[in-house]
N, C-alpha and C positions, 0 to 999 in steps of 0.2 A: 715128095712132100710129107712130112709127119704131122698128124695133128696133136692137137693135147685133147678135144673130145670129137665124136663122130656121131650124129643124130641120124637114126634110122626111121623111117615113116612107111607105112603102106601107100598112099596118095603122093600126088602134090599139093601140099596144103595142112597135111596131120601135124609135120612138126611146126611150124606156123600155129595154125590151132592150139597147140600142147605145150610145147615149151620154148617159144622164138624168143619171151622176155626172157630168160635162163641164156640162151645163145647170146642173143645182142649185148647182155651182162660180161659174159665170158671174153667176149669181141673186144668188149669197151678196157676190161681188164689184161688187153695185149693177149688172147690166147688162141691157137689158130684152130679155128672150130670147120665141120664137115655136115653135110647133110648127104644122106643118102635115101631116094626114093625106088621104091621095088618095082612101082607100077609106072603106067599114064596117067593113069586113071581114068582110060577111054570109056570104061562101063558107065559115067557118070552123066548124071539127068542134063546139068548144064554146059556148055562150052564144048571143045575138040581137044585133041591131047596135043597140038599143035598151040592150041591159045594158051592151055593151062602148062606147056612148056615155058612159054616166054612169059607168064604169071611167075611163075617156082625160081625164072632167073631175076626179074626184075625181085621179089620178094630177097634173093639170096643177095644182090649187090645191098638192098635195105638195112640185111642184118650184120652185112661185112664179110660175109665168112668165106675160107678160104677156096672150097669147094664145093661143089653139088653135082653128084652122078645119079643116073637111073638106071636100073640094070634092065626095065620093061620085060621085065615077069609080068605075063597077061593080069590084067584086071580082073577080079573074082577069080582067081584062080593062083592063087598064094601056095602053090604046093612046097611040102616041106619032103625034097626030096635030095638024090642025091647030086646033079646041076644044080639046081637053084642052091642050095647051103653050099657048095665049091663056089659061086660065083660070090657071095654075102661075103666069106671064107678070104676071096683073093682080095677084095676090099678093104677090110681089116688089116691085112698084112700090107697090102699096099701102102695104108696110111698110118699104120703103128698108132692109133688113139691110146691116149689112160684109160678113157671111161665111156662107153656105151650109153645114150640116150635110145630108149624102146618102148615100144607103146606098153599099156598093164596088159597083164595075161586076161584081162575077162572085159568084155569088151561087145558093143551092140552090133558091128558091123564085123563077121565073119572076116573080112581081109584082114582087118586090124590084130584080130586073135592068133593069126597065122604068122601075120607079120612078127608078131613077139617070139613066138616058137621057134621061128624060123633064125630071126637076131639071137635067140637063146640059143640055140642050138650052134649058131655059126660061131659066138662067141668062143664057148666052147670048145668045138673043134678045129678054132682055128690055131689054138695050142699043142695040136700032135700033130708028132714029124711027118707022121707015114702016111697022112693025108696029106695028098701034091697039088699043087695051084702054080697056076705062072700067068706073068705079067709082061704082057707082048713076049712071052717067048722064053721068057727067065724065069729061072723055077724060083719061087719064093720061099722065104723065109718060117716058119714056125713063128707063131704072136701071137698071144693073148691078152688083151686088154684086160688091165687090172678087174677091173667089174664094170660093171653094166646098173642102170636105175632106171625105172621104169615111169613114164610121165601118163597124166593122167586124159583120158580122152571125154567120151560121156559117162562110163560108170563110175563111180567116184570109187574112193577106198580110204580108208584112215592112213594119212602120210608119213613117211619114217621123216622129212624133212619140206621144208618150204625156202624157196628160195625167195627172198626179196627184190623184186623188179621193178621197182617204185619209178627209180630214176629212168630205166630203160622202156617204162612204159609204152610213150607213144611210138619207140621205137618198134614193137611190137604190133601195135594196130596198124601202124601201115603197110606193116610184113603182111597182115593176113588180110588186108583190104587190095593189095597188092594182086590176090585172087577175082577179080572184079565180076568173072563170069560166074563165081558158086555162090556170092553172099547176096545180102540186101539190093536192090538198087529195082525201086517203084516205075521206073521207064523200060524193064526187060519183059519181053515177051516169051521168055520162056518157062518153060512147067516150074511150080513153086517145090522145095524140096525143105528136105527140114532146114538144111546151112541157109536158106536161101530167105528165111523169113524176118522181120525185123527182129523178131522173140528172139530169135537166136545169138544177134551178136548183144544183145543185152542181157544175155545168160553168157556170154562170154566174159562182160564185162563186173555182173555181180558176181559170178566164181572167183575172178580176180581178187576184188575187194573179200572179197569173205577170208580167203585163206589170208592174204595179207592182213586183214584183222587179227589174223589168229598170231599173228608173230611184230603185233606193232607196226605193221608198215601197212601203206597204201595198196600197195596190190604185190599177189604172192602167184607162186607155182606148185604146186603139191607135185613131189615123188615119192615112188615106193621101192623100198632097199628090203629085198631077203634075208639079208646078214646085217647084222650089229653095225654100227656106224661108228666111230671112233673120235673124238676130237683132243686137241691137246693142250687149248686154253678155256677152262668153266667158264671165264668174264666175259669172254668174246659171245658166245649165245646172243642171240637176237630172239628176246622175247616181249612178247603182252604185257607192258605192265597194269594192262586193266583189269 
């Protein structure tokens, strides 16, 4: 299966979190999107990696998308080595994406940081021959994904673009409500964590609106691009007219 984009996460739940309105966009506009998760995310204060598996799939059927694998690289422990980038490495090629979704390089929780280096780095080398990979058995192909964009987690950054999620909105909270054991919910007994407090999903929800302010629309998604962006119609811009 090919995709047109492939979303990389440290958790289950980051790209949910970061850019699920951007996915379910992509979904709605026919395009066959990937999620890829590195961990369980067994280290995590709520749920089991068992519960938060069948969270990440109900969440995946929410968004449409055509895929979701884990490759369960331990939790807290995102090493950027030479297994872990062959296996990121045979994923890539396996599903030939255009474009890379990956957490930003700076970032509060140490996996997340890793996890970027680690997509950066696989992206990269998944484009030379003489790095060898195989898929049940079959040596694969050379692939590079045109580029990679980096979506926004807790540190914010000045965005090279905003995506417009307006219409995809509610599609989006239910992808990340779809998590039931990490967020809000006043009847659980378990330890309070940051995702887990009501503050949180209303910091979710003014991040939305704010960048979405900033491009006329209801609620937006901040990405950050390294290299120059290109477009090839001025009129088409979706901007502020305020």
């Amino acid at each position: 299966m090919k995709l047109d984009v492939l979303a990389i996460g440290g958790h289950p739940d980051d790209v949910e979190l970061s850019c699920s309105g951007t996915i379910a966009k992509l979904v709605k506009q026919g395009r066959a999107v990937g999620i890829l998760d590195l961990t369980r995310g067994e280290l995590g204060t709520r749920g089991t990696p068992a519960l938060r598996a069948k969270e990440a799939a109900d969440a995946a059927r929410i968004l449409g998308v055509s895929v979701r694998d884990n490759l369960k690289i331990p939790d807290g422990n995102i090493e950027i080595n030479k297994k872990n980038l062959a296996r990121v490495i045979a994923v890539i090629r396996k599903y030939q994406p255009q474009i890379l979704l990956i957490p930003y390089s700076s970032e509060r929780h140490p996996d997340h940081e890793h996890a970027h280096q680690l997509a950066k780095e696989a992206w990269y080398y998944s484009g030379i021959a003489k790095i060898r990979t195989t898929d049940h058995g079959k040596l694969q192909r050379r692939f590079r994904p045109d580029y990679y964009f980096e979506y926004m987690m807790v540190h914010s950054f000045t965005p090279s673009f905003i995506v417009d999620i307006s219409d995809v909105y509610t599609t989006r909270v239910a992808a990340i409500k779809a998590f039931k054991s990490q967020f809000f919910n006043p009847e659980s007994k378990d330890p309070k964590t940051f995702l887990s407090t009501k503050d949180f999903m209303d910091f979710l929800e003014t991040r939305a609106k704010y960048f979405g302010d900033l491009i006329g629309a209801k609620h937006g998604e901040p990405f950050f691009s390294s290299k120059p962006i290109g477009i090839t119609d001025l009129l088409s811009l979706q901007i502020s007219k305020g």
